[in-house]
Backbone as CSV, one residue per row, in Angstrom:
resi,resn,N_x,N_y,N_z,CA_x,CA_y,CA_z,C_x,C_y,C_z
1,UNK,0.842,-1.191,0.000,0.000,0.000,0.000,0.877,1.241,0.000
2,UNK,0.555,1.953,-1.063,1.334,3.173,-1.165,1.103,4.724,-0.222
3,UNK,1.348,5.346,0.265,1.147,6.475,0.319,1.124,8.082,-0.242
4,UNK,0.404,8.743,-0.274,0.209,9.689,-1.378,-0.180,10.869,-0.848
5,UNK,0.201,12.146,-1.806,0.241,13.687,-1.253,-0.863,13.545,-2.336
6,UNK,-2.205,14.576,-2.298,-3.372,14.561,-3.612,-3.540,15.928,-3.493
7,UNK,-3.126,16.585,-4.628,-4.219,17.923,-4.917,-5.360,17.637,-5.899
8,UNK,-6.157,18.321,-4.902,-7.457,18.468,-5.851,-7.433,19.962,-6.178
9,UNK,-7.507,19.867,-7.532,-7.381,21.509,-8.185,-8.455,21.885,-9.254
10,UNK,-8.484,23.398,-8.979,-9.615,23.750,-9.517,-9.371,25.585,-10.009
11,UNK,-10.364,26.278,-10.552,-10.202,27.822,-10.043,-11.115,28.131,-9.842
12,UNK,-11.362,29.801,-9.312,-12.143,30.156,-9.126,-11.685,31.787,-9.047
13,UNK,-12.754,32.682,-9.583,-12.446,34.037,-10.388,-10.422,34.326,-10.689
14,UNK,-10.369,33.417,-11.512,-9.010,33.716,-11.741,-7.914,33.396,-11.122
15,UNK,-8.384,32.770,-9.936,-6.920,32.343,-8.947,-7.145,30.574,-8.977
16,UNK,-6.103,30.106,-8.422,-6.090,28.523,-8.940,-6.592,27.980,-7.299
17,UNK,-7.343,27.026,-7.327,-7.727,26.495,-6.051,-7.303,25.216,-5.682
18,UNK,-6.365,25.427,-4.349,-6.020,23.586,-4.509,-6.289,22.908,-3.360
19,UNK,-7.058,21.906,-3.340,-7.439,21.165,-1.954,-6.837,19.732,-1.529
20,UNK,-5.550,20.348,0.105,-4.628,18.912,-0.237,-5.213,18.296,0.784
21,UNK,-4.766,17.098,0.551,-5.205,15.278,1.494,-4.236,14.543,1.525
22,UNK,-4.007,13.763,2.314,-2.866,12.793,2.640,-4.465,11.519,1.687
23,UNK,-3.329,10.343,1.811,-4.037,9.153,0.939,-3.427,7.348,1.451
24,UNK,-3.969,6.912,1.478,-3.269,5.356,1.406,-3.973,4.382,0.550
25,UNK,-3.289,4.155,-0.722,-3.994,3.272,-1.502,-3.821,1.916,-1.090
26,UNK,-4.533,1.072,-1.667,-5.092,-0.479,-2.072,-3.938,-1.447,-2.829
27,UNK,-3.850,-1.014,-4.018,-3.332,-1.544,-5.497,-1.885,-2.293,-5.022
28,UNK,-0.899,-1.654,-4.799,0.366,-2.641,-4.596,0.933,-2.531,-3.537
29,UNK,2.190,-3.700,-3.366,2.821,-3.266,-1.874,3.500,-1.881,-1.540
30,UNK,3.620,-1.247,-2.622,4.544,0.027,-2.623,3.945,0.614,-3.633
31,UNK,4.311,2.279,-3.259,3.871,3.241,-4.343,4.371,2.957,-5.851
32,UNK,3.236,3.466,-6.340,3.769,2.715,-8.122,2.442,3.805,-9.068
33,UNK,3.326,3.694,-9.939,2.556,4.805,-10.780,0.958,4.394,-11.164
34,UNK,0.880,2.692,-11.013,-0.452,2.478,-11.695,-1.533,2.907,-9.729
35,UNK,-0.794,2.413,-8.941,-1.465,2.767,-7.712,-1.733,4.382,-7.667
36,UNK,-0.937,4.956,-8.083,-1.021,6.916,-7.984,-2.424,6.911,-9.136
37,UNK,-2.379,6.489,-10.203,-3.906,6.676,-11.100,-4.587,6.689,-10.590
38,UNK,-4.977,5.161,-9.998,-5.673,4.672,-9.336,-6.402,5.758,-8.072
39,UNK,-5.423,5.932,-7.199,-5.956,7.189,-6.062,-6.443,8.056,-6.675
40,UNK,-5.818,9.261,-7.436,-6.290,10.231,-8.281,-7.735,10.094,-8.777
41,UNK,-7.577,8.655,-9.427,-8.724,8.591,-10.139,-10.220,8.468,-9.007
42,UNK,-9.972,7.823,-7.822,-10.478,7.364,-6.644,-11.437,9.124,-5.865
43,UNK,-10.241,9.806,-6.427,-10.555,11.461,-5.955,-11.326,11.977,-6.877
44,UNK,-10.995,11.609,-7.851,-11.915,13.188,-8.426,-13.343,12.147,-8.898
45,UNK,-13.529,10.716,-8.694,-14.524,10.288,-8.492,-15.636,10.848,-7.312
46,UNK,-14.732,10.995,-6.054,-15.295,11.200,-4.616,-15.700,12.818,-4.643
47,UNK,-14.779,13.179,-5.472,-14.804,14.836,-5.245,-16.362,14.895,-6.071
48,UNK,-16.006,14.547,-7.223,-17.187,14.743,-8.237,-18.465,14.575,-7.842
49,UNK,-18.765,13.166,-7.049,-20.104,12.519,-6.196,-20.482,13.552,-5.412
50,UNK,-19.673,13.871,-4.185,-19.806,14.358,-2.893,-19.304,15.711,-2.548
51,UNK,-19.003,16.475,-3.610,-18.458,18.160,-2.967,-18.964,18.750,-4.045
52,UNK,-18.613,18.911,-5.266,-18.795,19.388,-6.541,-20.300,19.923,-7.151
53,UNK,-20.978,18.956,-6.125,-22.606,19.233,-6.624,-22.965,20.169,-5.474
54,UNK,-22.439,20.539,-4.659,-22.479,21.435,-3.702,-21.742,22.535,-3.111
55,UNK,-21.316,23.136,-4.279,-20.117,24.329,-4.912,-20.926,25.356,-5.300
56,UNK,-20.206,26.473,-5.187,-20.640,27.432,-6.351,-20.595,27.001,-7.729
57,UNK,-21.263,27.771,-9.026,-20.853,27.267,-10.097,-19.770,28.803,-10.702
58,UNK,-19.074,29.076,-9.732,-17.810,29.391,-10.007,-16.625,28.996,-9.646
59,UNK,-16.942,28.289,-8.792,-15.539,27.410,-8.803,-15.557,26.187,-9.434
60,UNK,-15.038,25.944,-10.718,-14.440,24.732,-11.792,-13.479,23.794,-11.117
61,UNK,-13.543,22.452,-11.108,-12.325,21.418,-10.681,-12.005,21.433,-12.469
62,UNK,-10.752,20.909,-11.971,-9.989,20.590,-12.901,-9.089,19.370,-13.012
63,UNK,-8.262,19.209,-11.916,-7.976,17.838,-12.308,-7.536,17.388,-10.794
64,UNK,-6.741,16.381,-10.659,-6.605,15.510,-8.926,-4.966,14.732,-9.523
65,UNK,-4.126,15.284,-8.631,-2.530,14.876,-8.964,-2.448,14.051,-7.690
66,UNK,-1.644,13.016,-7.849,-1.675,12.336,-6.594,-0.004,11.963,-6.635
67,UNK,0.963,12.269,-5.561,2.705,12.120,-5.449,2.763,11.565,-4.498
68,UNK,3.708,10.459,-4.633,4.221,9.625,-3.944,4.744,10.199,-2.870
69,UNK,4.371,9.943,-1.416,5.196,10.216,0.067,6.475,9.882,-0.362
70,UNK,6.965,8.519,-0.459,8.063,8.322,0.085,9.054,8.140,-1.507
71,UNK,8.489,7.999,-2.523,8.680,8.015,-3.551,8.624,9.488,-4.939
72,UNK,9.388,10.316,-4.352,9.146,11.677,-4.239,8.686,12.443,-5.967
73,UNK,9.744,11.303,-6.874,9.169,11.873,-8.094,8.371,11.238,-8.705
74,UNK,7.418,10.174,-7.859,6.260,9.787,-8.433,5.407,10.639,-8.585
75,UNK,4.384,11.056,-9.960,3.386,11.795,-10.126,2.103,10.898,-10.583
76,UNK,1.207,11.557,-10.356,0.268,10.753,-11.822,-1.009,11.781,-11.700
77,UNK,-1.634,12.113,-12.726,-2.810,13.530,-12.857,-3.741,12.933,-13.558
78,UNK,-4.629,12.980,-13.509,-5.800,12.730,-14.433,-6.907,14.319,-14.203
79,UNK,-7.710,14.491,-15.520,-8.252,15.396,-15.322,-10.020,15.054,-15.280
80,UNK,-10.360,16.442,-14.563,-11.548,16.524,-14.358,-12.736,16.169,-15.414
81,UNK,-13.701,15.267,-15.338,-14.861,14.490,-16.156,-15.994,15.599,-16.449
82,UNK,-16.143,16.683,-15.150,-16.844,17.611,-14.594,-16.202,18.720,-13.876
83,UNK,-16.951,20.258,-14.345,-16.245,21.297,-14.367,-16.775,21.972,-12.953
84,UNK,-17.994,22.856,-13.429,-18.469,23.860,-11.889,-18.745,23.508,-11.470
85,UNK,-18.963,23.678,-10.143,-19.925,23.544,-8.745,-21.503,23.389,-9.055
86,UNK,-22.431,22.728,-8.349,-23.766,22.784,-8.941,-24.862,23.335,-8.264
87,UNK,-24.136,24.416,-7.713,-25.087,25.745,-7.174,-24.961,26.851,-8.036
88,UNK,-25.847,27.626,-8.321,-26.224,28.812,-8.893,-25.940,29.796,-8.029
89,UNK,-25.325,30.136,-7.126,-25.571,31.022,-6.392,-23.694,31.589,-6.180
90,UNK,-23.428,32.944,-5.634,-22.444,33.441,-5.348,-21.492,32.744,-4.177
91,UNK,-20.317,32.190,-4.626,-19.416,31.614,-3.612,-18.807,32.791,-2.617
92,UNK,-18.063,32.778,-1.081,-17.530,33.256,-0.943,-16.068,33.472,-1.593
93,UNK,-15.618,34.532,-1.006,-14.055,34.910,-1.714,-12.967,33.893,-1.394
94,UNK,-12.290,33.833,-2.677,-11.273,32.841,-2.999,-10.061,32.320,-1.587
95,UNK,-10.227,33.197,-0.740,-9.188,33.297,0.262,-10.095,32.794,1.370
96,UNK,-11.553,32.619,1.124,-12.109,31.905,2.779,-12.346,30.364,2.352
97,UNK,-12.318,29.208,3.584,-12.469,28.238,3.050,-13.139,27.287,4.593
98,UNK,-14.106,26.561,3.754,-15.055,25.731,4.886,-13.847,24.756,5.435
99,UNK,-13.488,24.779,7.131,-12.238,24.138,7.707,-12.989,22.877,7.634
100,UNK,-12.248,21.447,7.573,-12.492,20.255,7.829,-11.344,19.889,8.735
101,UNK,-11.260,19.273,10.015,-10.833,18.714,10.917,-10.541,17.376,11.226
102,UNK,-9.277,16.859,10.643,-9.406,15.278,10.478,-8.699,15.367,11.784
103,UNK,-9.287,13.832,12.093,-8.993,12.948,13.585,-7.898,11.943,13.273
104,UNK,-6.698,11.330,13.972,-6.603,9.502,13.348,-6.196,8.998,14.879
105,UNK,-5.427,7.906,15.107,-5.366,7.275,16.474,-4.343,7.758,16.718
106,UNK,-3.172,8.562,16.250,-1.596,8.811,16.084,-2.330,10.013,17.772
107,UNK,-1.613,10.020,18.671,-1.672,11.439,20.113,-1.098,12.231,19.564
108,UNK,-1.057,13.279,19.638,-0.788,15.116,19.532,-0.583,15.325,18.090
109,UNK,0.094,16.650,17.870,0.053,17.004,16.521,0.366,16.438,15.341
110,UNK,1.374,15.304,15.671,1.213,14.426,14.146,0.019,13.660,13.404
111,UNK,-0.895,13.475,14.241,-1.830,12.489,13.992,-3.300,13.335,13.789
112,UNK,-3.102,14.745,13.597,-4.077,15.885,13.437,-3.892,16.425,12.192
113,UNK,-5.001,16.626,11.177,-4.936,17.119,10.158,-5.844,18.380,9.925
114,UNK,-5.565,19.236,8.590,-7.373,19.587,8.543,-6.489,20.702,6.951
115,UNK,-7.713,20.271,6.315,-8.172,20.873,4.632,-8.855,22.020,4.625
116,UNK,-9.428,22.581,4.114,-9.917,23.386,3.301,-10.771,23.254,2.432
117,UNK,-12.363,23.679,2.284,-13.167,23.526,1.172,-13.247,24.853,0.595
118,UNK,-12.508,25.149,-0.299,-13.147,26.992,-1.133,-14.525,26.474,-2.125
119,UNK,-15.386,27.693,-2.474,-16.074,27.974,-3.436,-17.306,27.412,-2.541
120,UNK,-17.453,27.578,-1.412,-18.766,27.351,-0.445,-19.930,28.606,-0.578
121,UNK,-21.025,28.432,-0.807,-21.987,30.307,-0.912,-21.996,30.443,-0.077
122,UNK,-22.017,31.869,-0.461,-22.358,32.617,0.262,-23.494,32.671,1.377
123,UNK,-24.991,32.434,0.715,-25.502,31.498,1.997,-25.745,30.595,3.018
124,UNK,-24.577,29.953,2.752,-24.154,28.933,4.009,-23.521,29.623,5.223
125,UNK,-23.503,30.996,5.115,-23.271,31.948,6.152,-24.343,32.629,6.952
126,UNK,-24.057,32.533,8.498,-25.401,33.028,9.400,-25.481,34.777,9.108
127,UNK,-26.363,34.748,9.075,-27.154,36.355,8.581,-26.063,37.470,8.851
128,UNK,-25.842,37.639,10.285,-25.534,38.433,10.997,-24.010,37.969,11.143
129,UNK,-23.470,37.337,10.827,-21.830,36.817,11.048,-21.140,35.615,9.795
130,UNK,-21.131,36.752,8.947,-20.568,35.957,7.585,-19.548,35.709,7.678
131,UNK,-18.348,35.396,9.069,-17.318,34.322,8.955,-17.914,33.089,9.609
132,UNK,-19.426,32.677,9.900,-19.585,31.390,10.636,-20.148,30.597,9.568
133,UNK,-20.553,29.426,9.675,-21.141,28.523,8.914,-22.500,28.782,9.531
134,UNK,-23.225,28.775,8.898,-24.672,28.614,9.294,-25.114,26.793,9.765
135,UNK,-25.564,26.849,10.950,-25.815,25.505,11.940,-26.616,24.458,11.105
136,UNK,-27.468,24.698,9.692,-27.682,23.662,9.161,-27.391,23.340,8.213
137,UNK,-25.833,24.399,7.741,-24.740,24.089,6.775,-24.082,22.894,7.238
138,UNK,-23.224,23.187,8.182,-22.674,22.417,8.769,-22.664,20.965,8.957
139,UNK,-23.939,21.004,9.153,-24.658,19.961,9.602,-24.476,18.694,8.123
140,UNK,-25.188,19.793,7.344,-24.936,19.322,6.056,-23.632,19.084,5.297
141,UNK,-22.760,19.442,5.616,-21.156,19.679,5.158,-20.565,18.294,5.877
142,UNK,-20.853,18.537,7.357,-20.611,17.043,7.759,-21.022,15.951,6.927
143,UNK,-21.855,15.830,6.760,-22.843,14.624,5.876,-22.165,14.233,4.473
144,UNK,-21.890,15.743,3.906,-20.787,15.658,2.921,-19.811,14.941,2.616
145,UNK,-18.798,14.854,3.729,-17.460,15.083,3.382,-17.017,13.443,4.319
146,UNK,-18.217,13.170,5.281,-18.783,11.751,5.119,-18.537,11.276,3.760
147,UNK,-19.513,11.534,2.981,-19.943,10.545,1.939,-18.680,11.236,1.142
148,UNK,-18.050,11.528,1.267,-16.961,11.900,0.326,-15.811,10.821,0.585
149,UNK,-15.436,10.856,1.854,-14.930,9.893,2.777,-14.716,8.361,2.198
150,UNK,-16.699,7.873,2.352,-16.850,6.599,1.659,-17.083,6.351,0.588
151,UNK,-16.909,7.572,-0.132,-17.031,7.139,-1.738,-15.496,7.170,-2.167
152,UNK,-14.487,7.348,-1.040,-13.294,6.580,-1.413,-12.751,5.500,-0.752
153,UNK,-13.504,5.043,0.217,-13.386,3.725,0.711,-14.155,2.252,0.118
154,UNK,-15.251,3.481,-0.574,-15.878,2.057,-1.504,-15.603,2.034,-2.664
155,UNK,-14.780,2.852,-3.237,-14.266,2.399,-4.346,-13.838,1.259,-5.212
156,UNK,-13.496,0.792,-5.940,-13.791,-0.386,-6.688,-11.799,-0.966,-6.005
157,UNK,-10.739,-0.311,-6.092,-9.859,-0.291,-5.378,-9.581,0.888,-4.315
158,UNK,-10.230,0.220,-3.048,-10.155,1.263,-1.851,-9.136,2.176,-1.275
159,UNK,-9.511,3.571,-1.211,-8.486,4.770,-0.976,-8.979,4.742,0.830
160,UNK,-8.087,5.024,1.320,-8.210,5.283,2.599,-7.788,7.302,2.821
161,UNK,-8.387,7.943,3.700,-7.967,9.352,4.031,-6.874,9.152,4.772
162,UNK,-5.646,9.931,4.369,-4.935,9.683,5.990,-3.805,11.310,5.775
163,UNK,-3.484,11.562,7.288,-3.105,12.235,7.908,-1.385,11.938,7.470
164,UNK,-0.758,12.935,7.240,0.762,12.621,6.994,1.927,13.721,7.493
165,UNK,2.540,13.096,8.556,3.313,13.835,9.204,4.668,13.621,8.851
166,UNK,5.231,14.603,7.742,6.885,14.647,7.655,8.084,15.377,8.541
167,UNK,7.702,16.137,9.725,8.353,16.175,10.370,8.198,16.322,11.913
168,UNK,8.909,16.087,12.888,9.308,16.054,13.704,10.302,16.793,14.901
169,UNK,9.901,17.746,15.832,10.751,18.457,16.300,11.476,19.492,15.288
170,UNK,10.623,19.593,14.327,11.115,21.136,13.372,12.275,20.111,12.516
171,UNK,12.366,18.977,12.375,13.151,18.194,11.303,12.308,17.341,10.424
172,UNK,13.149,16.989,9.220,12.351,15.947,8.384,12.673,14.865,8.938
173,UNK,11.356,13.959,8.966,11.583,12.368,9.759,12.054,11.633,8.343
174,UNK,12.860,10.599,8.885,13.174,9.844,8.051,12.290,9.155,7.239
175,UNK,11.458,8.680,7.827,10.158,8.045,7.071,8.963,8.504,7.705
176,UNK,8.411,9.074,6.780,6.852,9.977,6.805,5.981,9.000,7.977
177,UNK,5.268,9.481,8.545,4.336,9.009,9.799,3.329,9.035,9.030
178,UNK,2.396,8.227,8.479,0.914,8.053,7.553,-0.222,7.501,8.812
179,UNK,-0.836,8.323,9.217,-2.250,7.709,10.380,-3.666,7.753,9.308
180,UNK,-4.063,7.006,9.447,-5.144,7.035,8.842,-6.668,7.999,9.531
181,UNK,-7.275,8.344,8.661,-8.652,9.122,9.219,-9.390,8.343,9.891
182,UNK,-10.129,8.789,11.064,-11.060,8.283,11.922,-12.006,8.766,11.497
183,UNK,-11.539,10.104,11.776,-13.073,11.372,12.501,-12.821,12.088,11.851
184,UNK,-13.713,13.133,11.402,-13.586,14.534,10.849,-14.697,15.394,11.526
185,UNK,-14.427,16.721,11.361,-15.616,17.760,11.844,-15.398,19.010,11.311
186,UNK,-16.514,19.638,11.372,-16.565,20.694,10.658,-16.492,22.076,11.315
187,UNK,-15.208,22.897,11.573,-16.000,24.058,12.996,-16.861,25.374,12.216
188,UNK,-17.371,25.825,13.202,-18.350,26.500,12.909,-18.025,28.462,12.121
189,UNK,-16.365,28.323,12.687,-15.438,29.410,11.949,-15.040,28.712,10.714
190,UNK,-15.396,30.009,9.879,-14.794,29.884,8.385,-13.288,29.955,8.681
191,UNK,-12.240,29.589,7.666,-11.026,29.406,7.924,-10.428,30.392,6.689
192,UNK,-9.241,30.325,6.253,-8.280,30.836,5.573,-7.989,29.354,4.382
193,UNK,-7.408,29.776,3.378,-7.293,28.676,2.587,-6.196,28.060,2.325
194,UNK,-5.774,27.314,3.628,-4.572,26.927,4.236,-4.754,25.439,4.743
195,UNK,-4.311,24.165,3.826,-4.108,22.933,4.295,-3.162,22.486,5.051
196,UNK,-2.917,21.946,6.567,-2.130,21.211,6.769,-2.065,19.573,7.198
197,UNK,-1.341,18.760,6.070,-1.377,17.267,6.154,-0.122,17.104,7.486
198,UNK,0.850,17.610,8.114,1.693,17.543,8.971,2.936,17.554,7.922
């Protein structure tokens, strides 16, 4: 089973949008270019199902690159099947982004993750405080990113989410720390559009 860095990329009014994830594929004992398709392809399946139809239709995906952790100049890209978001309505600005909060079994900061969703509307914001999520966004976003979750665990060759910590005490570890996802949550502050896998 390989491990993998994934952007999911997209734009939105002119700036490029990229949403990263740690990964652990299925396919072989070690990272390998047909296993990197494979994930990629695993993503912008999951993305497509479970986020995409619940976008602005100004923010466009475009394609899902998936690089080898430990295998550094492994690449592999496939592009997007499906373009905008499938809301009609005005996204917030390119620089705010719905926080997701991954969990795994790893104790303290290596084993803590959390992403970024851009191109969320503008009405998923409470009336009176347009940096919060509105309480039955949320609600709904959870439900999301769930089924986003298991539409890469049920994949036809199963992607696992996982958390990836390359360093240690302000050094690079010799070999990347990969925890897999438990839990995720959604907080109720909008965030900045800033991923960290560790």
């Amino acid at each position: 089973m390989g491990s993998y860095a994934i952007s999911v990329e997209g734009t939105m009014a002119g700036q490029q949008i990229i949403n990263s994830f740690g990964a652990v594929g299925s396919v072989g004992p070690d990272e390998g270019l047909g296993e990197a398709l494979t994930v990629a392809g695993a993503f912008r399946a999951a993305w497509q199902s479970s986020i995409l139809p619940f976008l602005s239709n100004q923010y466009v995906f475009t394609k899902v690159t998936a690089r080898g952790v430990r295998t550094t100049l492994l690449s592999a890209e496939v592009a997007a099947t499906q373009g905008p978001g499938g809301v009609s309505l005005a996204a917030l600005p390119t620089f705010v982004a719905l926080k997701v909060r991954l969990a795994t079994a790893t104790p303290g900061p290596a084993g803590r993750g959390r992403t970024g969703i851009c191109g969320i509307v503008e009405a998923a914001t409470e009336p009176n405080q347009p940096n919060m999520v509105e309480a039955s966004d949320r609600a709904l976003w959870q439900t999301r990113f769930q089924n986003f979750r298991d539409a890469l665990s049920g994949n036809t060759s199963p992607v696992a989410l996982a958390v990836i910590s390359r360093f240690l005490n302000n050094a690079p570890r010799a070999d990347p720390l990969v925890s897999l996802v438990q839990d995720h949550s959604i907080p109720a502050v909008l965030g900045s559009r800033v991923s960290r896998l560790r």
